[in-house]
C-alpha positions as CSV (number, residue, x, y, z in Angstrom):
1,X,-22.4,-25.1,-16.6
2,X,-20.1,-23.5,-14.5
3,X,-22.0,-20.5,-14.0
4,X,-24.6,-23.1,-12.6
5,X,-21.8,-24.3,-10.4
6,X,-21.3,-21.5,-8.9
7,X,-25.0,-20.2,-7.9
8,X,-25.6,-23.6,-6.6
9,X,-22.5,-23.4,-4.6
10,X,-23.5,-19.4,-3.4
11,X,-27.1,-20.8,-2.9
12,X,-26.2,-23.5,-0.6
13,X,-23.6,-22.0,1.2
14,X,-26.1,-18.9,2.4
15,X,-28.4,-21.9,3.0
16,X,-26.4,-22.9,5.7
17,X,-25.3,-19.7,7.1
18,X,-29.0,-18.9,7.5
19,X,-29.9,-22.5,8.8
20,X,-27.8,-21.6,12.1
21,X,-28.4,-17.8,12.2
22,X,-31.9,-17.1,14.9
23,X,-32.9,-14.2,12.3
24,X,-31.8,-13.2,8.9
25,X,-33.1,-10.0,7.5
26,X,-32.5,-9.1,3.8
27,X,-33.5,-5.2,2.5
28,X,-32.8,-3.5,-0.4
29,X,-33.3,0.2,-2.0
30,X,-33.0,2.2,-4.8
31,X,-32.3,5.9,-5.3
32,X,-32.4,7.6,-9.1
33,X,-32.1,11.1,-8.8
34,X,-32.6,13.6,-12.1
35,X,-30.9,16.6,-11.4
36,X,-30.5,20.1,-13.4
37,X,-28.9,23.0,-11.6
38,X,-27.3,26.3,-12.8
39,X,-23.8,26.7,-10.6
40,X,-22.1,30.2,-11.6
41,X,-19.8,29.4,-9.1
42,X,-18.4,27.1,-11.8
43,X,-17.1,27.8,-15.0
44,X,-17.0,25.9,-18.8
45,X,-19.3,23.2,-19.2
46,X,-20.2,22.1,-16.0
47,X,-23.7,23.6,-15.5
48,X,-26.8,21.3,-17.2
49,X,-28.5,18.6,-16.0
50,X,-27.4,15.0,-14.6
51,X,-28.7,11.6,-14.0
52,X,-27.5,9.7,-10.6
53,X,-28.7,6.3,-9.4
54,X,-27.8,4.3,-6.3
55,X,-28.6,0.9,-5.5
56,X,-28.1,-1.3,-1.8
57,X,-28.9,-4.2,-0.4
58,X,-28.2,-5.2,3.5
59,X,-27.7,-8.8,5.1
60,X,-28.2,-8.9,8.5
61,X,-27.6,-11.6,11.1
62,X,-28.8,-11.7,14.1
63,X,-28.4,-14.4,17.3
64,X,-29.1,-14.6,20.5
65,X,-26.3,-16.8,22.9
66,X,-26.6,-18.6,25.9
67,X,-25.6,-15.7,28.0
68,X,-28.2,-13.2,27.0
69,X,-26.1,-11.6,24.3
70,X,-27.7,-10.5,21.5
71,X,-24.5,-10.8,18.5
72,X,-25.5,-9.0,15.1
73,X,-23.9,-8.8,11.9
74,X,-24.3,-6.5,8.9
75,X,-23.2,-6.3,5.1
76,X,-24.1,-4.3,2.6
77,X,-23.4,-4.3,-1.0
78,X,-23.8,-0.9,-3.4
79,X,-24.6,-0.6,-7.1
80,X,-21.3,-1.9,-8.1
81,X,-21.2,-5.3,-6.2
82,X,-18.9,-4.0,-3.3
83,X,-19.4,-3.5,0.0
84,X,-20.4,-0.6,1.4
85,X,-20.9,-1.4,5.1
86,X,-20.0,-3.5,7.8
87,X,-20.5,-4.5,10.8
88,X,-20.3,-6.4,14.1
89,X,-22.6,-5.4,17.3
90,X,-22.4,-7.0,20.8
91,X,-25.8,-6.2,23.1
92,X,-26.0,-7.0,26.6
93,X,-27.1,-5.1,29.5
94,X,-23.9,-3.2,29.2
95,X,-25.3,-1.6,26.0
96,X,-24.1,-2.1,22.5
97,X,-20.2,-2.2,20.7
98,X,-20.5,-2.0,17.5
99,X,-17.4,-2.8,15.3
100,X,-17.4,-1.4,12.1
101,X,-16.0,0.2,8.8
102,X,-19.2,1.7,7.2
103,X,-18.2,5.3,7.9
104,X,-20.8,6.0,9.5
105,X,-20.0,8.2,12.8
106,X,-21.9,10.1,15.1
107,X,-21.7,13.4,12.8
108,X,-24.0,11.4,10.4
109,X,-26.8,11.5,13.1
110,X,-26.6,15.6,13.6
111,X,-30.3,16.3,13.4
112,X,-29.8,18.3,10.1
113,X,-31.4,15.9,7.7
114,X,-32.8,18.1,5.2
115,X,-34.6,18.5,1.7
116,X,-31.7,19.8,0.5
117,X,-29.0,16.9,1.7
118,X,-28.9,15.1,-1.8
119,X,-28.4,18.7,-3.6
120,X,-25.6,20.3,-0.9
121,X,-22.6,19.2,-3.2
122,X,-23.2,21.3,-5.8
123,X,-23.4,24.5,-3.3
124,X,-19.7,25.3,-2.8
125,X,-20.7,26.6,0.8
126,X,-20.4,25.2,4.4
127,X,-20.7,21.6,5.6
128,X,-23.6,20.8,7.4
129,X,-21.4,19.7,10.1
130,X,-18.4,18.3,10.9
131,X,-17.8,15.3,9.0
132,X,-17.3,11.7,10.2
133,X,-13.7,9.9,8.9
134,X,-13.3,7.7,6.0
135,X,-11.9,5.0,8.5
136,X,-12.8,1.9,10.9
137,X,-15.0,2.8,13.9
138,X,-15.3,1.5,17.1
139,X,-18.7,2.8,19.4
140,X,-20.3,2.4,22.5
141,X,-24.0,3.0,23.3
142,X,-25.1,3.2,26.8
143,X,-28.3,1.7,28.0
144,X,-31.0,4.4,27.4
145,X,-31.9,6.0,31.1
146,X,-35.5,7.5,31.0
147,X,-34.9,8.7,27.8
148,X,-31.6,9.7,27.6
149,X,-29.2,8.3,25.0
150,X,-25.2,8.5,25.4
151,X,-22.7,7.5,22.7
152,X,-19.0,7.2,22.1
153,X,-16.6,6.4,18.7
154,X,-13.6,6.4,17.6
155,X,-12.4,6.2,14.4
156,X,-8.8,5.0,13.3
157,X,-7.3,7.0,10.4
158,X,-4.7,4.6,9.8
159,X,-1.1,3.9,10.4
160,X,-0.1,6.7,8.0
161,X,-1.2,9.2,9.8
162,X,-2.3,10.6,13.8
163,X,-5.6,11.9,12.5
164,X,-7.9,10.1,14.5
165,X,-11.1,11.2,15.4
166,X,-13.2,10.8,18.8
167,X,-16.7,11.8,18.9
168,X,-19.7,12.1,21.5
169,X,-23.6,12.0,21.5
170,X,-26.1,13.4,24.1
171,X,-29.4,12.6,22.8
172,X,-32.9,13.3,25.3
173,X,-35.9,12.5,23.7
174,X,-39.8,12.3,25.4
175,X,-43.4,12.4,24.5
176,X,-45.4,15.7,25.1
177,X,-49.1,16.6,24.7
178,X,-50.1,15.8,21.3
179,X,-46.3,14.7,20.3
180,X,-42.7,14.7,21.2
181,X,-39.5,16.4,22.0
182,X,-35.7,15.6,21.2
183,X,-33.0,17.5,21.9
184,X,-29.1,16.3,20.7
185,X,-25.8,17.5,21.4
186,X,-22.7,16.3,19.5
187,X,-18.7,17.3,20.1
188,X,-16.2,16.0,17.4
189,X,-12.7,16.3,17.1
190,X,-10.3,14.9,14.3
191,X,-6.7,14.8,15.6
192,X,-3.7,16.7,13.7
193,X,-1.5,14.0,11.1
194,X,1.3,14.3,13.5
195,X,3.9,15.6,10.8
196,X,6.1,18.6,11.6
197,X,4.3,21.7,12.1
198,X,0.7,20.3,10.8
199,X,-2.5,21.4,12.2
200,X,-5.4,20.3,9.6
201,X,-7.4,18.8,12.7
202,X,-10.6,19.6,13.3
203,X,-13.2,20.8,16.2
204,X,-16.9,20.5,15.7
205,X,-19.9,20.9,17.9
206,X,-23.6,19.9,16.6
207,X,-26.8,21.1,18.7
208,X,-30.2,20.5,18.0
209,X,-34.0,20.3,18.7
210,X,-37.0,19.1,17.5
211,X,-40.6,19.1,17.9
212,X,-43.2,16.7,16.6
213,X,-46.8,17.6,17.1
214,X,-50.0,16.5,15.1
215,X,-49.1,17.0,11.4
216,X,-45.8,19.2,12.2
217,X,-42.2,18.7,12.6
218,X,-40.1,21.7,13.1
219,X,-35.8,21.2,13.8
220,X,-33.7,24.0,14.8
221,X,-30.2,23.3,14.7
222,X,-26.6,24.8,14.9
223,X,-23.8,23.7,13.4
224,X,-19.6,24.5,14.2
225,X,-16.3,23.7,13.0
226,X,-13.0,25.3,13.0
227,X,-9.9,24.1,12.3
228,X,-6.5,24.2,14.4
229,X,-4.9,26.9,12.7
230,X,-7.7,29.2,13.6
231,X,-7.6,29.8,9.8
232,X,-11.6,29.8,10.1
233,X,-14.6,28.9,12.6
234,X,-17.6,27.7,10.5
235,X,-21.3,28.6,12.1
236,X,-24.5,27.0,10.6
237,X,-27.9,28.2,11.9
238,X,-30.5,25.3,10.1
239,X,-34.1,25.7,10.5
240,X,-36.2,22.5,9.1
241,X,-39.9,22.2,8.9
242,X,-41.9,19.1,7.5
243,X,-45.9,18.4,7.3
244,X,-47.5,15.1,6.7
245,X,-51.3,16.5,6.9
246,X,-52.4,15.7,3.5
247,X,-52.8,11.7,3.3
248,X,-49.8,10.6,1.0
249,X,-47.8,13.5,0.8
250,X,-45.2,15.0,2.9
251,X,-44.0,18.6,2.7
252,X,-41.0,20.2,3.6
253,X,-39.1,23.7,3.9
254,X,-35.3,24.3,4.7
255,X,-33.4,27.8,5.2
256,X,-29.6,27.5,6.2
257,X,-27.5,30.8,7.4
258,X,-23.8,30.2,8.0
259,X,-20.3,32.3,8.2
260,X,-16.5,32.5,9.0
261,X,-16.8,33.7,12.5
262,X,-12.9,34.7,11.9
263,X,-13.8,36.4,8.3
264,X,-16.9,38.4,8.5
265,X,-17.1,38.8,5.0
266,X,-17.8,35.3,4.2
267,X,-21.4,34.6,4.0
268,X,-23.4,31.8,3.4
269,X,-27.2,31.3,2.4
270,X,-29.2,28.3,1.5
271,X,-32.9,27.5,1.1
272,X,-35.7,24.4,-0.3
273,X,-38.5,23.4,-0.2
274,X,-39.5,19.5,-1.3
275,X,-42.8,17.9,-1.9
276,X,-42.9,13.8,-1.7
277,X,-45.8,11.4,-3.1
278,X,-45.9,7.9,-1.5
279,X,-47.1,5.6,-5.2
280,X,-47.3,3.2,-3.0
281,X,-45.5,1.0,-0.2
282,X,-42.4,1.4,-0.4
283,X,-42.2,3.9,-3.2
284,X,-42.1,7.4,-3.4
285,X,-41.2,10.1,-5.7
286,X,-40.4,13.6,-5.0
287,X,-39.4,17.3,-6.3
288,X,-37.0,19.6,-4.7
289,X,-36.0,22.9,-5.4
290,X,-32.6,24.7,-3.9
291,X,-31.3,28.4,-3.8
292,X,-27.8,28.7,-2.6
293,X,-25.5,32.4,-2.3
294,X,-22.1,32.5,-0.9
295,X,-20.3,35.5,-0.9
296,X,-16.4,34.7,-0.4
297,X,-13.9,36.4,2.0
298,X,-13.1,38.6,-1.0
299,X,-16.5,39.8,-1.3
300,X,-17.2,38.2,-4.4
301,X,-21.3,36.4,-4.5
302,X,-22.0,33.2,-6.5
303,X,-25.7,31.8,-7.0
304,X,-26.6,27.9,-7.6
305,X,-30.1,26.6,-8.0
306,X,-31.3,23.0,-8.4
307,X,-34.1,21.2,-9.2
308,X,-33.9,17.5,-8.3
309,X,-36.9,14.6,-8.9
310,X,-36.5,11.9,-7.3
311,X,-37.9,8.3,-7.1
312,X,-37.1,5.9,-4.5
313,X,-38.0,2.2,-3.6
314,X,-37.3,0.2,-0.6
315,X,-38.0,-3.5,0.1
């Protein structure tokens, strides 16, 4: 009975939340991943094979006031019943402020987005690029001017600590002959903590292009970070290529190249190559394959290969 209750209660109180909202949107997706991989980076029993399997589902309301301000908010809930994201954005003809704790930065739209993302952790090389913080954000998108996209952010790392982190975007994208064209630029920097004689902040710089023409997409991208002890200065050379030719299917190839620009002898390799079925709408399933080889500043090499099928729904 008082399980009852209480869905009645949930069902009627989103009932009125949605009776006063101009447009609620509800999505949902799954993720299961098998993965087996052979790391002899890693010792004892941590080579083998793994099963991982996410879950999400979004809210979204959105409203338009009196004033011409479009006012949207967004939750999202992951496999566990928490929340993952949220978020508050105010649209005008200013642009957009969006208010927000679901991590998600401007380094999280660096035009790397390869086959090989999902399988990167178990490479114990270079970051793709610098990463966003685990903190509230705070961005500002400017009106899009024939084409051209700028953004601003600002993450809070708390009151424990001066680390914040500021970030910009310069995004150009147009259509060509038979496609299109977008070029991106991205500077990051994560403050030091502030305590005596500590310099773990961060600098990072993300540059990319990409072409899309017929069946093709080809990225080129580099990727930098060094930290404020000039202990090291990360480089990532990326080079992405995808074709959607064959009805259904989507292929894909990745090679990554990266170093210690301070420590020549660290080097870093990494290449996949993925093929993905669309079942149906909404659902796909896929097989990837990853070579990774990192030779450490002491000139010691280390190989890890994965194999990862995927299947993933959206709704």
């Amino acid at each position: 009975m008082r399980k009852i209750l209480l869905a009645s209660t949930a069902l009627v109180a989103f009932g009125t939340v949605a009776a006063n909202a101009a447009d609620v949107t509800i999505s949902g997706a799954t993720d299961w991943h098998y993965i087996n991989y052979d790391n002899t980076s890693n010792s004892g029993a941590q080579n083998g094979s793994y099963i991982d399997m996410d879950q999400d589902v979004d809210f979204k309301f959105s409203t338009t006031t009196d004033s011409g301000l479009t006012l949207t908010m967004g939750v999202g809930l992951d496999e566990t019943g928490n929340t993952d994201d949220q978020y508050f954005d105010i649209a005008g003809d200013f642009g957009t402020i969006r208010l927000s704790d679901d991590l998600e930065g401007l380094a999280d739209s660096a035009m790397d987005e390869s086959v090989a993302d999902n399988m990167t952790t178990l490479a114990p090389g270079l970051g793709m690029h610098g990463a966003d913080l685990n903190g509230n954000t705070i961005m500002y998108t400017l009106p899009s001017m024939s084409g051209l996209t700028l953004k601003l952010h600002h993450q809070d790392a708390g009151v424990s600590t001066k680390g914040d982190n500021t970030a910009f975007l310069a995004e150009y994208s147009t259509d060509i002959s038979g496609g299109s064209v977008k070029a991106q630029y991205i500077s990051s920097a994560t403050d030091d903590t502030g305590a005596s004689g500590n310099q773990t902040g961060t600098e990072s710089t993300s540059m990319g292009i990409r072409f899309a023409l017929s069946d093709f997409q080809v990225t080129a991208s580099q990727h930098k970070k060094s930290i404020n002890t000039s202990a090291y200065e990360y480089k990532n050379d990326v080079l992405d290529v995808k074709y959607t030719g064959i009805e259904g299917i989507s292929i894909s190839a990745f090679t990554l190249s990266g170093g210690d620009e301070k420590n020549t002898s660290y080097d870093f390799n990494q290449s996949a190559a993925s093929i993905t079925y669309t079942i149906a709408s909404g659902l796909t399933a896929s097989v990837s394959m990853t070579d990774s080889e990192v030779t450490t500043s002491a000139g010691v090499k280390s190989n890890d290969d994965a194999t990862v099928l995927n299947i993933k729904a959206t709704f």
